[in-house]
LUMMARBA-919902 format. One line per field, with one value per residue: x, z, y of N, C-alpha, C in turn. Coordinates in pm, whole numbers, plus 50000, padded with zeros to 5 digits. Last residue first. Layout:
<recs>
n_px c(X|...)
n_pz c(Z|...)
n_py c(Y|...)
ca_px c(X|...)
ca_pz c(Z|...)
ca_py c(Y|...)
c_px c(X|...)
c_pz c(Z|...)
c_py c(Y|...)
</recs>
This chain:
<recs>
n_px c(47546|47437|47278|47388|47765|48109|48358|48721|49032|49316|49652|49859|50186|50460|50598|50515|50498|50131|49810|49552|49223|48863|48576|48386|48548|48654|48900|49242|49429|49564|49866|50133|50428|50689|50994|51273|51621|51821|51872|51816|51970|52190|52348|52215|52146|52410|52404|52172|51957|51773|51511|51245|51193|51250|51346|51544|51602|51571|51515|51252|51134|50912|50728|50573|50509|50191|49973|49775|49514|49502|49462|49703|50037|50304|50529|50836|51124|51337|51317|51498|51191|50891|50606|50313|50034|49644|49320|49107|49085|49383|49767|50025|50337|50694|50987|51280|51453|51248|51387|51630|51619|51491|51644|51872|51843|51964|51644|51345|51078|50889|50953|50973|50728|50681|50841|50740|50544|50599|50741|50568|50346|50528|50428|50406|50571|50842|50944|51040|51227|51495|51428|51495|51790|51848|51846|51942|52255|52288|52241|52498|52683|52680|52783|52906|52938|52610|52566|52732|52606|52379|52486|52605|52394|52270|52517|52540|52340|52304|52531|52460|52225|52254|52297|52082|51924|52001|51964|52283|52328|52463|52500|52384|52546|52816|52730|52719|53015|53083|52960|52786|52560|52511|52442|52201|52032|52121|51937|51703|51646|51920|51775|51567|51653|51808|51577|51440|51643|51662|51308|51352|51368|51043|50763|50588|50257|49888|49576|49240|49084|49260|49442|49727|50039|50243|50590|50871|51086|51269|51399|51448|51376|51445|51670|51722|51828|52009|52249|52388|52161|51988|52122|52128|51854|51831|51956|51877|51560|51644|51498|51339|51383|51255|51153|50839|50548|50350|50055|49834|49764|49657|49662|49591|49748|49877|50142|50240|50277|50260|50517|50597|50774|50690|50626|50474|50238|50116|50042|49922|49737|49746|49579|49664|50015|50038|49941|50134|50137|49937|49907|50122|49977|49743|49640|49348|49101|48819|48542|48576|48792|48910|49259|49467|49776|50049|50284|50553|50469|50263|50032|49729|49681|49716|49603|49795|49730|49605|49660|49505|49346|49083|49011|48697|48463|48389|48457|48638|48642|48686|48939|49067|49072|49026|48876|48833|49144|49403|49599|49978|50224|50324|50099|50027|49843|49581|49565|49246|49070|48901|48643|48672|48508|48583|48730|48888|49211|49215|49363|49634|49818|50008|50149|50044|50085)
n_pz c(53005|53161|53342|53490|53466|53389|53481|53285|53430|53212|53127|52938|52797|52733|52978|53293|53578|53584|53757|53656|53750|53685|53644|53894|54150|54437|54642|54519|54424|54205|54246|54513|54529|54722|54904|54708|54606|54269|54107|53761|53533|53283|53382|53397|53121|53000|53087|53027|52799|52633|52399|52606|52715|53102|53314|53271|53180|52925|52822|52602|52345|52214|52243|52285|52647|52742|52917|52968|53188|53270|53435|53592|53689|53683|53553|53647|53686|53771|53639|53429|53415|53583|53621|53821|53884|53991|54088|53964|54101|54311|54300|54500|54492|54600|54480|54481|54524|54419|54141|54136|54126|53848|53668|53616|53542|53438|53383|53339|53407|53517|53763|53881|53841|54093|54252|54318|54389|54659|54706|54743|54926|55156|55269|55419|55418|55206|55062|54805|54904|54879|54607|54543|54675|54484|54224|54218|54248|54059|53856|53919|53891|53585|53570|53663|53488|53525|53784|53843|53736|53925|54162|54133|54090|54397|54540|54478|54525|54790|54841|54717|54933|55167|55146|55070|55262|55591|55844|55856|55912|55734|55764|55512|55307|55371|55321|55073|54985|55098|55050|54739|54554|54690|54922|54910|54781|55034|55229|55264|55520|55475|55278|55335|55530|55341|55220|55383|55447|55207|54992|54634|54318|54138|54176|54047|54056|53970|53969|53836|53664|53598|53686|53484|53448|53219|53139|52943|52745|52479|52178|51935|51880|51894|52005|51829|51636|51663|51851|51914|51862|52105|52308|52307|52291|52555|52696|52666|52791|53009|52950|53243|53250|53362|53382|53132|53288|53423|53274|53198|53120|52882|52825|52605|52535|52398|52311|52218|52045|51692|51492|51415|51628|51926|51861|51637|51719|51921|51794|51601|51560|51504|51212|51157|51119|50980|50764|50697|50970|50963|50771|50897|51118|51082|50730|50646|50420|50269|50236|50486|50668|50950|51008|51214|51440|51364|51531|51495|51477|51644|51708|51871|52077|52096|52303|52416|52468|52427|52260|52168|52217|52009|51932|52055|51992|52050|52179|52317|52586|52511|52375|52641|52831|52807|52955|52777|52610|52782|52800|52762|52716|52450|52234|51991|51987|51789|51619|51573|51439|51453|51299|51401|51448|51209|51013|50765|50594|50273|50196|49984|49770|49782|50001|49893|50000)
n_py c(50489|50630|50504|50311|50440|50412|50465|50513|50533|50672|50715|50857|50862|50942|51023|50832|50855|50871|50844|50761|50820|50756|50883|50882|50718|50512|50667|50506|50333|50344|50184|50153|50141|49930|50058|50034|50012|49981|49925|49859|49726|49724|49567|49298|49280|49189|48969|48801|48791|48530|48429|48244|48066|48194|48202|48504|48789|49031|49321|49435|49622|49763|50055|50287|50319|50153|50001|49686|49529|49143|48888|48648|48575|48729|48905|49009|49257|49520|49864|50020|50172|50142|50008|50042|49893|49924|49763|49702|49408|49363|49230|49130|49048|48960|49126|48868|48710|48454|48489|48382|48113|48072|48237|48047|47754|47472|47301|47293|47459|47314|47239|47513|47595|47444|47533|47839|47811|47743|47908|48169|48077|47851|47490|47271|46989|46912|46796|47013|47128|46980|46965|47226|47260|47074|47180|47474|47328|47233|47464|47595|47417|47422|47737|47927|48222|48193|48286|48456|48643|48666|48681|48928|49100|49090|49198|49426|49546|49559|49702|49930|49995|50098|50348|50455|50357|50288|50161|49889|49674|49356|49131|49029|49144|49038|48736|48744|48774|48540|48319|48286|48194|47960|47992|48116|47935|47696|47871|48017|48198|48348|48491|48589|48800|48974|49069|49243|49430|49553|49480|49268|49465|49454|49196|48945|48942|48901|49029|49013|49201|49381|49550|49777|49899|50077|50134|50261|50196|50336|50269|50116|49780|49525|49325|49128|49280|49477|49565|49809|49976|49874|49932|50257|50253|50206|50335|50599|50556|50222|49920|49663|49326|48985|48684|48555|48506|48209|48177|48294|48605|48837|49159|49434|49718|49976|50195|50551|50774|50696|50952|51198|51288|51350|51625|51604|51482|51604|51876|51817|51503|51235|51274|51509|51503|51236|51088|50914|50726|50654|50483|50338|50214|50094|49945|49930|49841|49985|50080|50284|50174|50022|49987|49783|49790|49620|49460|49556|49857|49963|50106|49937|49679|49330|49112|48800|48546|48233|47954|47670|47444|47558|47936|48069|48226|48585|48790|48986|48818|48541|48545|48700|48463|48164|47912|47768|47763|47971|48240|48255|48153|48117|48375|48527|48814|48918|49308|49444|49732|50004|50222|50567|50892|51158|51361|51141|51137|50967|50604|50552|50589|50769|50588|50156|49881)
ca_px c(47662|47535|47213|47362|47622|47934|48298|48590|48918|49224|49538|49817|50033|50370|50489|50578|50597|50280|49914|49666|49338|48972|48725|48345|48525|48535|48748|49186|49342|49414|49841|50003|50355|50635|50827|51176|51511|51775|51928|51796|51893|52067|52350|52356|52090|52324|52500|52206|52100|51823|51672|51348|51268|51169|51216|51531|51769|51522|51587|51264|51269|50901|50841|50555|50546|50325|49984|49876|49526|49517|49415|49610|49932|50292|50389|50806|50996|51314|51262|51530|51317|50982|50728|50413|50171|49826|49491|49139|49047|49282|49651|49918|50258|50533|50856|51202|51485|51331|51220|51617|51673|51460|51508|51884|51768|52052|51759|51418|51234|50891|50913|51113|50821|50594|50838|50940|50574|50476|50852|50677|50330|50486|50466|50378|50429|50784|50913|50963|51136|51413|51434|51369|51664|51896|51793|51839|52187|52298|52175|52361|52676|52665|52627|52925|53042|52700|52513|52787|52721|52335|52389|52686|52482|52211|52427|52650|52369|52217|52549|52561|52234|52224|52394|52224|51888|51997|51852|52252|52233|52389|52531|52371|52434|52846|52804|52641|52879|53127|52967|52903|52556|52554|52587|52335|52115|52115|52105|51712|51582|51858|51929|51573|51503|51819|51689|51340|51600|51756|51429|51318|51419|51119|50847|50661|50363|50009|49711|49363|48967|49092|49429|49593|49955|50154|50475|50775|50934|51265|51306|51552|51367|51465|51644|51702|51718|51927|52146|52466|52240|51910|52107|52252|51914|51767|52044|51945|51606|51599|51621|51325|51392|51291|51194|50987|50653|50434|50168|49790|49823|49602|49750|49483|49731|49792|50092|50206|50370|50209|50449|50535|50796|50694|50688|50592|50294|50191|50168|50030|49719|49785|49556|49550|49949|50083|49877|50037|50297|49949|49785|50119|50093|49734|49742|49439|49175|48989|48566|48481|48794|48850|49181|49413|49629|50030|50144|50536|50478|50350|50063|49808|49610|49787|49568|49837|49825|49541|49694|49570|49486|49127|49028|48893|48512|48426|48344|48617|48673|48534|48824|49103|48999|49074|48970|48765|49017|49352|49493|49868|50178|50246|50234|49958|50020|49631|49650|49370|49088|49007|48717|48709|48514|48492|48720|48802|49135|49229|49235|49546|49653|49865|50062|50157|50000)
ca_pz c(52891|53112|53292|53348|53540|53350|53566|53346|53431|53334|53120|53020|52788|52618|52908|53157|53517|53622|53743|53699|53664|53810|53622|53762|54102|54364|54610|54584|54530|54198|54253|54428|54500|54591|54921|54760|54682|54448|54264|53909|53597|53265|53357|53526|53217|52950|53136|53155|52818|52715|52393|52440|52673|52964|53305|53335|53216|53028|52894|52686|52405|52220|52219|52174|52531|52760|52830|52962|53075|53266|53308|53578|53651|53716|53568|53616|53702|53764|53728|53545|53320|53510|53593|53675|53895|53903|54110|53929|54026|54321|54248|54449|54469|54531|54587|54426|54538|54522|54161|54126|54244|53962|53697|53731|53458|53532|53323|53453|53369|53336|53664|53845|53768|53938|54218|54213|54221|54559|54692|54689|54793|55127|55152|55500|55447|55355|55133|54848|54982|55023|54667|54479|54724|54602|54243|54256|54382|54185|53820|53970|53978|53670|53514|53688|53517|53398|53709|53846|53711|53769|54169|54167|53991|54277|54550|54442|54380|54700|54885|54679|54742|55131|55221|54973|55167|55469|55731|55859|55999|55718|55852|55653|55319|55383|55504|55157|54956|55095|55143|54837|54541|54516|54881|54966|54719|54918|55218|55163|55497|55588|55250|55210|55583|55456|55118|55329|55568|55241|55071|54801|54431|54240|54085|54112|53962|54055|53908|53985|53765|53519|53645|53568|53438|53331|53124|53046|52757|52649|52240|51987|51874|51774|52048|52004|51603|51643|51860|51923|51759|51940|52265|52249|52182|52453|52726|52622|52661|52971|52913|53022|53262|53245|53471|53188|53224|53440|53328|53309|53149|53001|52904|52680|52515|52456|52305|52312|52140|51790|51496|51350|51523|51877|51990|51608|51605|51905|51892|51547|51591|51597|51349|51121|51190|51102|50761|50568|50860|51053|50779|50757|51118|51103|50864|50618|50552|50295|50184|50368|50638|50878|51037|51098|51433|51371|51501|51495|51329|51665|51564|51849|51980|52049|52226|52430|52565|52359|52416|52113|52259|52113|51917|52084|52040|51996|52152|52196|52554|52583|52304|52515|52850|52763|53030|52835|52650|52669|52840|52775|52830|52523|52327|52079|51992|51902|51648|51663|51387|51462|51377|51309|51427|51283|51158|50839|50730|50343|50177|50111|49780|49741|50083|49923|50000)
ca_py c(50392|50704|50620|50245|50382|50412|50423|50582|50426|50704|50593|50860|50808|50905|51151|50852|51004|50827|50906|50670|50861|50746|50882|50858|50818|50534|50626|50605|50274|50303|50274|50087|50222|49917|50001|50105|49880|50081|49816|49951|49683|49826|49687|49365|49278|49370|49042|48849|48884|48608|48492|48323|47979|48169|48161|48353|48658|48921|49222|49398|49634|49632|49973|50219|50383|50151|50080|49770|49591|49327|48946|48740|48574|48567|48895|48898|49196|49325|49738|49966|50167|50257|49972|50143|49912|49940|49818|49829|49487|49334|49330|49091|49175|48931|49115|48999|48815|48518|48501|48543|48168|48006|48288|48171|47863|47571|47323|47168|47462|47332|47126|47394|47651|47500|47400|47773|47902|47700|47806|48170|48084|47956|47564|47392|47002|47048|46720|46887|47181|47026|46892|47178|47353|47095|47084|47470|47433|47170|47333|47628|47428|47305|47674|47782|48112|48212|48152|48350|48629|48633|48580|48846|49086|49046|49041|49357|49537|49485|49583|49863|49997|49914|50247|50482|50299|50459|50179|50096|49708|49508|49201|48982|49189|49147|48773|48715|48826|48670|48346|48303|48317|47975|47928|48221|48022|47716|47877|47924|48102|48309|48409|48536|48663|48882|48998|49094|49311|49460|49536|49333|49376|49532|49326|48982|48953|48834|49041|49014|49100|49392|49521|49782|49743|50090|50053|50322|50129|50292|50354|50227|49913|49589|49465|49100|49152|49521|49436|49672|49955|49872|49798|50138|50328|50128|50214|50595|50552|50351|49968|49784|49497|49099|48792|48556|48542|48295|48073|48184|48518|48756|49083|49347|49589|49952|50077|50436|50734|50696|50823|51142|51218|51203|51596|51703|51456|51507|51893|51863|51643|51244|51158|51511|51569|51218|51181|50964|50835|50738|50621|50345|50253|50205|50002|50021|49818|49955|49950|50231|50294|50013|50086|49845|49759|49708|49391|49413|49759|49908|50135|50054|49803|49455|49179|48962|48601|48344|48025|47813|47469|47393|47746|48039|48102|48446|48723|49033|48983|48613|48552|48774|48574|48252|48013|47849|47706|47922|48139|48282|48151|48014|48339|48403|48704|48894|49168|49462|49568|49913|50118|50459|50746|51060|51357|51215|51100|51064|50728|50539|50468|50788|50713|50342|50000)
c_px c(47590|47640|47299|47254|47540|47864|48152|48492|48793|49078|49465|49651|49998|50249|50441|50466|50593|50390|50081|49751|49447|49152|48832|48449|48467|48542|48697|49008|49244|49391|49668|49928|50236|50503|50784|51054|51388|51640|51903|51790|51898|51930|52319|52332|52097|52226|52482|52303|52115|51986|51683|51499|51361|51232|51148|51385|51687|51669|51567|51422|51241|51031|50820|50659|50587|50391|50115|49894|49718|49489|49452|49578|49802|50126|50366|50621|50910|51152|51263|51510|51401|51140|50829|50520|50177|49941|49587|49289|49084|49210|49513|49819|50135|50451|50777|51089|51387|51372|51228|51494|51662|51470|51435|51778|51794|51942|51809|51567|51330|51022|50929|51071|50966|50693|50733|50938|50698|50521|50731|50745|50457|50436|50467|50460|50373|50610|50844|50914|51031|51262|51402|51304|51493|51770|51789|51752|52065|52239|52218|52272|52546|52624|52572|52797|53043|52817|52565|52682|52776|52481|52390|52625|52536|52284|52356|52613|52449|52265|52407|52544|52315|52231|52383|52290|52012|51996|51880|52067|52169|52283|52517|52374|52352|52657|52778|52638|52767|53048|53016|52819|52754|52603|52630|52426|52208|52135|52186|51881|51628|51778|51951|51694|51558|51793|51789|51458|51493|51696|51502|51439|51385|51214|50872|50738|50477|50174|49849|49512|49111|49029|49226|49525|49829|50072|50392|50657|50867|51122|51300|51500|51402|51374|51571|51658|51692|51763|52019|52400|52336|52043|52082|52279|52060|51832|51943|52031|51762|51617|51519|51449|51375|51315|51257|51017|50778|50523|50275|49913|49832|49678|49628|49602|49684|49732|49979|50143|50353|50260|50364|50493|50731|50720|50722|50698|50471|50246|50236|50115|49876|49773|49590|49492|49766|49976|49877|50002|50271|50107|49846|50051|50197|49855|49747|49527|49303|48986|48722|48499|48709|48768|49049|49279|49588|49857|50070|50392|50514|50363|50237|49900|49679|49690|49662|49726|49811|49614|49675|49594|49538|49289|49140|48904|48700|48504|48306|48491|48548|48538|48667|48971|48969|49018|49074|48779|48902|49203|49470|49793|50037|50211|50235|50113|49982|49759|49599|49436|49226|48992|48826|48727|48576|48598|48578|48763|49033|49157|49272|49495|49608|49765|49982|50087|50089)
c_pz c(52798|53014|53188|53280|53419|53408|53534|53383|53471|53337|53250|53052|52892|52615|52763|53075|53346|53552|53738|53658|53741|53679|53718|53668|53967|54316|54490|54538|54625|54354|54215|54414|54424|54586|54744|54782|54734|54489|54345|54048|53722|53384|53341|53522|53358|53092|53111|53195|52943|52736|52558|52486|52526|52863|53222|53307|53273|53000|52969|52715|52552|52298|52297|52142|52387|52572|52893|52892|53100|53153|53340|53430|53655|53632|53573|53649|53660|53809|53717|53654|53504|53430|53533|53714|53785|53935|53962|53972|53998|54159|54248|54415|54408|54544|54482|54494|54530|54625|54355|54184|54214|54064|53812|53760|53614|53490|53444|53446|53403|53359|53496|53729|53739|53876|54134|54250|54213|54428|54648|54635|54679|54966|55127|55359|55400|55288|55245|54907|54918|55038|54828|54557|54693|54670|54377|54245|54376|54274|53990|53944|54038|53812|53580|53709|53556|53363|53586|53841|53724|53734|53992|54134|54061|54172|54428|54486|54353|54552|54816|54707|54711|54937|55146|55035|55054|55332|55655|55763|55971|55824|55825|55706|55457|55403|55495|55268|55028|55110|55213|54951|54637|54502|54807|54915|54741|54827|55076|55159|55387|55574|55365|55216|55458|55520|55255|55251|55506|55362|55111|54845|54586|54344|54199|54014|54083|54000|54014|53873|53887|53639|53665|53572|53531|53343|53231|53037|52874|52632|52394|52098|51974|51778|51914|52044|51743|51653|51819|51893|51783|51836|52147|52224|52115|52348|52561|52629|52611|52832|52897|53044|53132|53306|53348|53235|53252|53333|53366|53335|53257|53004|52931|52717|52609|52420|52389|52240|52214|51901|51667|51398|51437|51770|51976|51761|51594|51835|51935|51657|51599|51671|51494|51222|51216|51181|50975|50580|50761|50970|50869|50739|50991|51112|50935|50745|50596|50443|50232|50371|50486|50795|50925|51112|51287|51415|51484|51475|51318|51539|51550|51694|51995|51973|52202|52298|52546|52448|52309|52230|52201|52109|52003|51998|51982|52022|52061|52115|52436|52565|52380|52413|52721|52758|52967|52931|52678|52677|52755|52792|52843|52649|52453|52166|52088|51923|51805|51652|51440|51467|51388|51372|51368|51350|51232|50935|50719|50479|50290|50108|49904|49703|49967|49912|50000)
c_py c(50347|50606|50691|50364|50361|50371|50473|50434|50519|50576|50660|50793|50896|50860|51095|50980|50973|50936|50865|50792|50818|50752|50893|50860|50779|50630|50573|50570|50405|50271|50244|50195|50143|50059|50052|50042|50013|50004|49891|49883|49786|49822|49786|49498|49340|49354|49204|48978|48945|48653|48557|48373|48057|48120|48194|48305|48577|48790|49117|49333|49602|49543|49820|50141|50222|50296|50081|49897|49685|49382|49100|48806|48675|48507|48740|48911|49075|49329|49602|49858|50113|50160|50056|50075|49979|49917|49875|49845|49628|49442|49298|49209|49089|48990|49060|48980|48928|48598|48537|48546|48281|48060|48254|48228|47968|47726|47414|47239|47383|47407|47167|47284|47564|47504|47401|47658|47849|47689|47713|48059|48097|47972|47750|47474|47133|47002|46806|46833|47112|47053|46889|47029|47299|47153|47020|47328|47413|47237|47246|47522|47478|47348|47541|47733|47979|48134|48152|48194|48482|48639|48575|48695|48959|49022|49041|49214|49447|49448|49494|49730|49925|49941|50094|50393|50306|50313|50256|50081|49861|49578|49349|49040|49128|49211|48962|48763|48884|48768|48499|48369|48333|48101|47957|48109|48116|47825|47810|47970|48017|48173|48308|48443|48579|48759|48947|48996|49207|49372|49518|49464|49411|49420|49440|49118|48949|48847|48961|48983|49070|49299|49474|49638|49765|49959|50031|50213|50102|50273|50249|50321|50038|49719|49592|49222|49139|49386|49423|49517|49830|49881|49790|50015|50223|50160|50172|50474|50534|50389|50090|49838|49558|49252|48866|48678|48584|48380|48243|48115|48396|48636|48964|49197|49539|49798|50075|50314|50628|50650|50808|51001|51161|51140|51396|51627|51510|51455|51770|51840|51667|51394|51205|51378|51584|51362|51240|51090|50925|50871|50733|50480|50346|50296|50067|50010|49835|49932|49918|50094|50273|50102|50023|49878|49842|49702|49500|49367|49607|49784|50083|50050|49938|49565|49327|49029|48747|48471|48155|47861|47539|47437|47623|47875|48129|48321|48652|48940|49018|48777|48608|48725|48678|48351|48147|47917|47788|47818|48089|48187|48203|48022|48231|48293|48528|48782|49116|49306|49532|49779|50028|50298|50663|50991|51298|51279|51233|51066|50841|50625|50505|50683|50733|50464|50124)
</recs>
């Protein structure tokens, strides 16, 4: 299709026609949320994981325009200031600053970080097929019925209890190491930074260097806690998870490290540039700036880059921010720092929908 085949924009209405990825962690059966969504039968063992609506040229959405069906990614380059209006257009380049996608996941996804802009920029040129676009990926998660993720490394006294309780991965991890975040007593958070940082890197480093070894560790640990009566939800999820990763996978012993976070209807998280995270389960909705530039080092079976990982990963430890939890309003507005969206939940009575 080229700009003088495509039709000129109106100022109506249009409808969209949206990709869905069918990624194996998603639902599937009658448990797929994405076909009840949109209202149609699902077919027999499809996993139905991510509706894409927006102008992201891995799955662009198309526009239904008379008789054409038109890219929207394409219309948009055509006729950048008339879609997007001038001031976004000019401030974004001609193209649309956000994603917006319908999440529903029934298996865990792999632990991952975004790359700020200027880490994205340099992955995108050192990498362009693993990283294939040049943009940071600010991302807001509301969610629709409950949400289970982990995200954000604990604090140091929960990364304590942690080493404490499963010696196992303090082994893997050293004694060094270890001993130094143990005996951490100062609360200044600039204090414990390092010493977090230098446990976590250390933990994905040296699953690297002695791959056997972690493969001992977490068959070790998988094994202990086998035989426990009395399961926390945590060591629940990583004998799940052990079974389908049987392999040296560091995602095992990172999961961990990080908080579990549970979301009731309307909750949020914002994931800024920097955050370890992992969406365990649940249906959401996302918005995010218009990139596709994830890092991920465990518990999944695509490409991972631990060691970009190290690098582009934030080791400062803060109580998590939930957000939606203020009254009941006829628009409720998620406030975050990214400046390519902004997502509000209006609230129709049945005098007004």
């Amino acid at each position: 299709m080229t700009p003088d085949t495509l039709p000129d924009v109106e100022a109506r209405p249009y409808v969209l026609e949206n990709r869905i990825q069918h990624y194996a962690w998603g639902t599937r059966g009658n448990q797929a949320f994405i076909p009840q969504l949109l209202g149609f039968k699902p077919e027999p063992g499809v996993p139905y994981a991510e509706l894409w609506i927006g102008a992201h040229p891995k799955a662009p959405s198309t526009v239904v325009v008379g008789e054409m069906i038109v890219p929207l990614d394409q219309w948009i380059h055509a006729y950048p200031a008339q879609i997007l209006g001038s001031k976004i257009a000019d401030k974004f380049s001609n193209t649309l600053p956000f994603l917006f996608k319908v999440l529903s996941a029934s298996e865990p996804l792999s632990i991952q970080v975004h790359p700020n802009q200027a880490q994205a920029h340099a992955l995108h040129l050192q990498d362009p097929v693993n990283y294939p676009d040049a943009h940071h990926k600010p991302e807001l998660a509301i969610a629709l019925d409950s949400l289970t993720a982990l995200m954000g490394i604990k604090p140091c006294a929960d990364l304590q209890e942690t080493l404490s309780r499963y010696p196992e991965i303090a082994d893997f991890i050293g004694e060094r190491v270890c001993a130094s975040v143990l005996s951490a007593t100062t609360p200044d958070p600039h204090r414990q930074q390092p010493l977090i940082q230098t446990l976590f890197a250390t933990l994905i480093r040296n699953s690297i260097a002695h791959e056997k070894e972690l493969g001992r560790a977490i068959a070790q640990l998988a094994e202990r806690l086998s035989k426990s009566s009395s399961l926390t939800e945590i060591e629940s999820l990583f004998l799940n998870l052990r079974a389908k990763y049987t392999g040296p996978d560091v995602g095992l012993f990172a999961m961990f490290l990080l908080n579990l976070v549970h979301l009731t209807e309307g909750q949020g998280l914002f994931t800024d540039a920097g955050t370890p995270h992992a969406y365990i389960k649940g249906n959401i909705i996302e918005c995010m700036a218009n990139s596709d530039n994830v890092v991920r080092v465990g518990l999944t079976d695509k490409f991972t880059d631990p060691e970009n990982l190290i690098e582009v990963i934030n080791y400062h430890s803060a109580p998590l921010s939930v957000l939606g939890n203020e009254p009941e309003l006829e628009e409720k507005i998620y406030h975050t720092p990214a400046t390519e969206f902004r997502v509000s939940r209006l609230k129709l009575s049945s005098s007004t929908a």
